[in-house]
C-alpha positions as CSV (number, residue, x, y, z in Angstrom):
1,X,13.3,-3.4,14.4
2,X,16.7,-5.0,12.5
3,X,16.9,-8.7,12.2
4,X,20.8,-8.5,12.4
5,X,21.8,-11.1,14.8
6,X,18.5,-12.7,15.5
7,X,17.5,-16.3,15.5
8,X,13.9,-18.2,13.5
9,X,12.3,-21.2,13.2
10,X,10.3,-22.2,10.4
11,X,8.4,-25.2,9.9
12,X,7.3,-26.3,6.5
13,X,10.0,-25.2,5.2
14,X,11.1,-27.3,1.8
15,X,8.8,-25.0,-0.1
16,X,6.4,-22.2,-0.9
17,X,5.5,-20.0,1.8
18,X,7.9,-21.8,4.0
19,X,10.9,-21.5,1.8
20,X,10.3,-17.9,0.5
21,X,10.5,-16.9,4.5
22,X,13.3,-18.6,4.8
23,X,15.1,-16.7,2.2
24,X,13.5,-13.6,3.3
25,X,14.3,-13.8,7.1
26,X,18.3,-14.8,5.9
27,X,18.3,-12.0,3.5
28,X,17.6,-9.1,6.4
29,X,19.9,-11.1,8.9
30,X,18.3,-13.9,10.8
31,X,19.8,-17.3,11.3
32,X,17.0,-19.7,10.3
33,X,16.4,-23.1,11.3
34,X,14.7,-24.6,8.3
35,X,12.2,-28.0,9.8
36,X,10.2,-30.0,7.0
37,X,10.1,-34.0,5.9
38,X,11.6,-33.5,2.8
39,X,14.8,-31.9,4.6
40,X,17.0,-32.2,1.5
41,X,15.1,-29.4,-0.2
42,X,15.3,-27.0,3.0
43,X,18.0,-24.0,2.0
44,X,18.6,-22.4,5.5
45,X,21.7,-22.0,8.1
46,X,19.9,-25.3,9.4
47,X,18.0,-27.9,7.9
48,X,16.2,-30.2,10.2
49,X,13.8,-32.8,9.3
50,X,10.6,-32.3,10.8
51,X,7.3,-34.2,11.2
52,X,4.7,-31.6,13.1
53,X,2.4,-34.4,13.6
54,X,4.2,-36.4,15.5
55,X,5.3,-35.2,19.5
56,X,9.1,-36.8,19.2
57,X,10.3,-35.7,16.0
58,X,9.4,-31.8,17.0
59,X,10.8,-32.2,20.5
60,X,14.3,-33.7,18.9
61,X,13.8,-30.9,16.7
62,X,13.3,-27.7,19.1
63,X,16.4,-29.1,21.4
64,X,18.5,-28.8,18.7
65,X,17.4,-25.8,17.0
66,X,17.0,-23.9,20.2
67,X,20.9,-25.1,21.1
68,X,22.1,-24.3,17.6
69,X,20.9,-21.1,18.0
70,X,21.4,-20.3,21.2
71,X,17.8,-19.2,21.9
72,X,14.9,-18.6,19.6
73,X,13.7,-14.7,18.2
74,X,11.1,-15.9,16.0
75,X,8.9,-18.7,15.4
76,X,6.9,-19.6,11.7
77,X,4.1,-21.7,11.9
78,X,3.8,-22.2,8.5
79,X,3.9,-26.3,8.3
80,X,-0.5,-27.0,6.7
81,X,-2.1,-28.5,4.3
82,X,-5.4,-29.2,2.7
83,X,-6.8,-32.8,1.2
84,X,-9.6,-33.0,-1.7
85,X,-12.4,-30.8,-2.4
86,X,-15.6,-32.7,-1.7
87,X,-18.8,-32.4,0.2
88,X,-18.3,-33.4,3.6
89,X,-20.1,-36.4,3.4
90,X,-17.3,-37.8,0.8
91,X,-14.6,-37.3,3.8
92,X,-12.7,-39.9,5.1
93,X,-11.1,-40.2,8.5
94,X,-7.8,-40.0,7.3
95,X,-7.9,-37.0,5.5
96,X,-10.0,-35.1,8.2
97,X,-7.4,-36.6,10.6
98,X,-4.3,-35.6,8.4
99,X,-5.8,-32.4,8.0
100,X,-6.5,-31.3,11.4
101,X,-3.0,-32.6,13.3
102,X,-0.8,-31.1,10.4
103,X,-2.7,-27.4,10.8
104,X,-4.2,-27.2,14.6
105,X,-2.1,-30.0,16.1
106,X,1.1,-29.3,14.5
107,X,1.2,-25.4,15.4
108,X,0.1,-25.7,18.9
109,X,2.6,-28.3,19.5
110,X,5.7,-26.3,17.9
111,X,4.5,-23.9,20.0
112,X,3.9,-25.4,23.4
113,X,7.6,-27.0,23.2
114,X,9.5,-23.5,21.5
115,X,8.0,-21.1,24.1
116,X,10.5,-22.1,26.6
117,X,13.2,-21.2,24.3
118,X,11.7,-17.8,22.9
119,X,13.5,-14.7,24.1
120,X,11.6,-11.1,25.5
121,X,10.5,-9.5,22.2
122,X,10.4,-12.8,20.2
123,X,7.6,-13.3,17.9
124,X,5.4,-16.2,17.3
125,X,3.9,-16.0,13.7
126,X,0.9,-18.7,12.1
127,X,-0.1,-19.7,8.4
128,X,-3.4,-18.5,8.2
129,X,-6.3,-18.8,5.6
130,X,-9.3,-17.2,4.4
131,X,-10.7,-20.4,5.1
132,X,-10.4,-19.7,8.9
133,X,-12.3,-16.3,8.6
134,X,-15.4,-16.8,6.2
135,X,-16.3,-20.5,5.3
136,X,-16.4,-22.2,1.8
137,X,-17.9,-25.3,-0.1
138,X,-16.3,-28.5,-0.6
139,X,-13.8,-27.8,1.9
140,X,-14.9,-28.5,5.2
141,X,-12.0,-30.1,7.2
142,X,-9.7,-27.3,5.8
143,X,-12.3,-24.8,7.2
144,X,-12.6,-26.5,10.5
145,X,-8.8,-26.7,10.9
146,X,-7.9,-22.6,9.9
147,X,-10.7,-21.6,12.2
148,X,-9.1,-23.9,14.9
149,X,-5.7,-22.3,14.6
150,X,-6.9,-18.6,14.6
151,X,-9.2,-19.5,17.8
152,X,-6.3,-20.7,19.3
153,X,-4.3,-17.8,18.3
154,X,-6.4,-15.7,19.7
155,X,-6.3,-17.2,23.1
156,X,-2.2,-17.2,23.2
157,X,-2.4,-13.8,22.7
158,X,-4.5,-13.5,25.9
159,X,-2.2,-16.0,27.6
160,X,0.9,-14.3,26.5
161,X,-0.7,-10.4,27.3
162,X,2.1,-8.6,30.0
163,X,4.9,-11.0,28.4
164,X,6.9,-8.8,25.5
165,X,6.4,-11.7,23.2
166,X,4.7,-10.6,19.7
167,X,1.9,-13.1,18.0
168,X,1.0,-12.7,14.6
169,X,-1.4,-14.9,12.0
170,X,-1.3,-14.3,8.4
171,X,-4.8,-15.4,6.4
172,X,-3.9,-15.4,2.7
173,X,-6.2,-16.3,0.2
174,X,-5.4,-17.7,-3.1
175,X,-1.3,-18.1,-3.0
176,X,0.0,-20.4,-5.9
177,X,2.5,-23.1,-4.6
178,X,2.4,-26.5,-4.2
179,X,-0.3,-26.2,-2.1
180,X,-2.9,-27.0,-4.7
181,X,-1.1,-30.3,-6.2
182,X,-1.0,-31.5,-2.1
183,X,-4.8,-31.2,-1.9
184,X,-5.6,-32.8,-5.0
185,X,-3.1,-35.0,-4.3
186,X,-0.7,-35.2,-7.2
187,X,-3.8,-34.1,-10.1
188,X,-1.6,-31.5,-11.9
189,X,-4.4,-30.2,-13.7
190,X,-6.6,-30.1,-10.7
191,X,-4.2,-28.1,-9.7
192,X,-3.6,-25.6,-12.1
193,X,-7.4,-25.2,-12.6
194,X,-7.1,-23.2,-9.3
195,X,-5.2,-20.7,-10.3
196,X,-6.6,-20.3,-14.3
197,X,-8.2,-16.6,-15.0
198,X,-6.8,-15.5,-12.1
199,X,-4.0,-13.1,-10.3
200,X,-2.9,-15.2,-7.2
201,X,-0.6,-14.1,-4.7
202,X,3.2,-15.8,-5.0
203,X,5.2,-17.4,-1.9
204,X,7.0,-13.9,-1.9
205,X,4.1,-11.8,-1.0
206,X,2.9,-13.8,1.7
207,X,7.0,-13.6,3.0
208,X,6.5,-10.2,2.7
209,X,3.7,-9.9,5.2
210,X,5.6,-12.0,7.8
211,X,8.9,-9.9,7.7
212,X,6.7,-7.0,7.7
213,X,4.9,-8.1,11.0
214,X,8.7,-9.1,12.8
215,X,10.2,-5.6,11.7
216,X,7.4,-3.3,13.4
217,X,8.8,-1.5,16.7
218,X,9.0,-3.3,20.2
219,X,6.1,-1.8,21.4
220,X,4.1,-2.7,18.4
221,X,1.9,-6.0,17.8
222,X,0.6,-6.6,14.5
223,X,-2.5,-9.1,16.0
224,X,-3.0,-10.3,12.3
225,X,-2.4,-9.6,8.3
226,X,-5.4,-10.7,6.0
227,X,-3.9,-10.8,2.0
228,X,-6.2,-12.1,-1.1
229,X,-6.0,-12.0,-4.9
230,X,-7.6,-8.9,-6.0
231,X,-10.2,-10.7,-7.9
232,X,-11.0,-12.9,-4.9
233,X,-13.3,-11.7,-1.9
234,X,-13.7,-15.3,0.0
235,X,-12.2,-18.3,-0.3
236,X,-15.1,-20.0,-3.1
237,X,-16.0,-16.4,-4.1
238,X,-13.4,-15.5,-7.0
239,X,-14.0,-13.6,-10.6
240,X,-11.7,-15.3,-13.5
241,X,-11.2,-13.7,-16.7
242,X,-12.2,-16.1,-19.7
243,X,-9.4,-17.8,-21.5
């Protein structure tokens, strides 16, 4: 399938994953509707702000990116995050709260309010993890939240069975973006550590995976992508060379 003359929407879109697909989705054709908070940083045909937390701001934000557009082909759930690395027992309720209406919250709402506006053979796509397949220490909001979304991708699928619309998730391991410097909110080195002795996967190779998944043929649903570092096999299982 061509993109040429098709219409997207992706959420968290100011960076990373986000802003890679963005690029990727223009480059083969689409008109993309970029949504994020930090809207200044969003390079699409549209840039929206975005809050995926909060009911108004994505409501404001569908109307007129469904209007812009004239309809919707493709929707990117990509808007998540992760806070800290810490036994459960060191969680507070903000970060578990954060956590679990940015990732579960946030994607079923974008996609309660865009399914009106989504077109026969449209495509509804979700930011994955690891962390929602096979669980991992110190990380147990995160964990809770991934399994959430791919639970409740599951059951749109069965909701959406007999309508020609397409849902995809994409569960990628260890991806280096700013996702790191988010959880450890601001610790650059934290951050880096995460990556150190190790091959991760860049904001371009998870893109990849989503404009496979929207190019396969009509009759074609690609249920879901799973993408890790080679040296990784779970998400707290990972073999790094010595520096």
């Amino acid at each position: 399938m061509q993109l040429e003359g098709k219409t997207a929407i992706v959420t968290g879109a100011s960076s990373g994953i986000g802003a890679a697909t963005v690029r990727k989705l223009r480059e083969a054709g689409a008109r993309v509707v970029g949504g994020a908070r930090r809207v200044e940083r969003i390079d699409a045909d549209l840039a929206l702000p975005l809050d995926v937390t909060d009911e108004e701001s994505c409501a404001a934000f569908v109307v007129r990116a469904a209007a812009e557009l004239g309809g919707i082909d493709i929707l990117f759930n990509n808007a998540g995050l992760a806070l800290g690395r810490y036994p459960f027992w060191e969680s507070t309720p903000e970060d578990e709260e954060t956590v679990l209406r940015t990732n579960v919250e946030g994607a079923m709402r974008m996609t309660r309010l865009t399914l009106p506006h989504i077109r026969d053979g449209g495509h509804i796509l979700f930011m994955g993890s690891v962390a929602g397949r096979q669980a991992y220490e110190n990380a147990a909001s995160y964990v809770a939240a991934k399994f959430a979304v791919r639970g409740f991708v599951y059951a749109l699928r069965e909701d959406l069975l007999g309508r020609p619309i397409h849902v995809t998730t994409v569960d990628a391991g260890l991806v280096e973006t700013e996702f790191s410097l988010v959880r450890f909110k601001g610790d650059v080195e934290k951050a880096k550590a995460v990556y150190r002795g190790v091959d991760p996967l860049t904001a371009d190779d998870v893109a990849d995976c989503i404009l496979f998944a929207v190019t396969r043929p009509p009759y074609m649903n690609v249920d879901e992508i799973v993408v890790k570092a080679l040296q990784q096999s779970s998400g707290g299982r990972i073999v790094r060379r010595e520096e």
